[in-house]
C-alpha positions as CSV (number, residue, x, y, z in Angstrom):
1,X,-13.8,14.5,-2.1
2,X,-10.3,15.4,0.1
3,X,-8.2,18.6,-1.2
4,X,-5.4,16.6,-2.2
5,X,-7.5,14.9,-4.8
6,X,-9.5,17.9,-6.1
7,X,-5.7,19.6,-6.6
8,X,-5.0,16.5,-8.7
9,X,-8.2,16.5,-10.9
10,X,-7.8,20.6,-11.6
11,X,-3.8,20.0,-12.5
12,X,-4.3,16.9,-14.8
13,X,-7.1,19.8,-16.7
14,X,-4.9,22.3,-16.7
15,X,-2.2,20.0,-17.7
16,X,-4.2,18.3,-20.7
17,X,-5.9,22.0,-21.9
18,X,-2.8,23.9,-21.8
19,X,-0.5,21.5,-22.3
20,X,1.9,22.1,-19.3
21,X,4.3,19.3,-17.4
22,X,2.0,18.2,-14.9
23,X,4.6,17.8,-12.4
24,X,5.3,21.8,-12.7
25,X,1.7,22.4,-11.5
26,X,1.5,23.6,-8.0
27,X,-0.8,25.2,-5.7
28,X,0.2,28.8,-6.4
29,X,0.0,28.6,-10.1
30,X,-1.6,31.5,-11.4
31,X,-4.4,30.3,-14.4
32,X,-3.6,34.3,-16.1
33,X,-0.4,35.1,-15.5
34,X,1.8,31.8,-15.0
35,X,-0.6,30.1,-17.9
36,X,-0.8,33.5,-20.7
37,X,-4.6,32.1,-20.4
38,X,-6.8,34.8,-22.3
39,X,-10.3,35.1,-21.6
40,X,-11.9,31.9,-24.1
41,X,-8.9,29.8,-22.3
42,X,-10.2,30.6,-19.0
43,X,-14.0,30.4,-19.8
44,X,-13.2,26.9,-21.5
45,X,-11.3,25.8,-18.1
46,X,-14.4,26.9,-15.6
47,X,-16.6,25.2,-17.7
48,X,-14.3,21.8,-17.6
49,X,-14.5,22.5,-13.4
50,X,-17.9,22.8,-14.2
51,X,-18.0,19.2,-15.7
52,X,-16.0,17.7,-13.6
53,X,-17.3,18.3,-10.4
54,X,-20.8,19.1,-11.1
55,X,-20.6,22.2,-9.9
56,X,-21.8,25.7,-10.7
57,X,-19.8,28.2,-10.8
58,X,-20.8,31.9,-11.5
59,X,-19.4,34.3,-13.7
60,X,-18.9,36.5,-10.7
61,X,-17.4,33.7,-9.1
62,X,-15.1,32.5,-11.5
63,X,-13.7,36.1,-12.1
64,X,-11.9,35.4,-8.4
65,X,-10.1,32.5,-9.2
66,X,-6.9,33.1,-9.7
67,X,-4.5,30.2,-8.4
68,X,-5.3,26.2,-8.3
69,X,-5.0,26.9,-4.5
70,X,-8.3,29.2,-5.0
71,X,-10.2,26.9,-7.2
72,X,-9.3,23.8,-5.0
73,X,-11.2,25.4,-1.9
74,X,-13.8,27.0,-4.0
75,X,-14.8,23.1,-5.1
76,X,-14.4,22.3,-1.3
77,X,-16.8,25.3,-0.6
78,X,-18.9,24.0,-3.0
79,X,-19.2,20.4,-2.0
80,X,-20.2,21.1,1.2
81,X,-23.4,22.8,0.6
């Protein structure tokens, strides 16, 4: 799966579980500051990655994935193992 269209897939969830405009979505969007996501929010939104690319993604992990740019190459990462 190419960047562009992992960025697409992650905005239309963000857009959908936080209900933002997707066109405001950008790379740099920040999922706890730039979203007021609390903790549950987050937790629901890694497990939606989760689902949607069939990928597992550790606690540890998650905790370092701050911006759509970060999750978008940490799905990349994750692909190519």
């Amino acid at each position: 799966m190419e960047k562009e269209e992992i960025f697409n897939k992650i905005a239309d969830i963000i857009s959908d579980q936080f209900d933002v405009e997707r066109s405001t979505i950008t790379e740099t969007l920040n999922f706890k500051t730039d979203l007021d996501a609390d903790s549950i929010d987050f937790v629901e939104f890694v497990l939606e990655l989760e689902d949607t690319f069939n990928a597992e993604i550790s606690d540890e992990d998650a905790e370092k994935l701050n911006t759509i740019d970060e999750a978008v190459n940490y799905i990349l990462a994750q692909q190519s193992k």
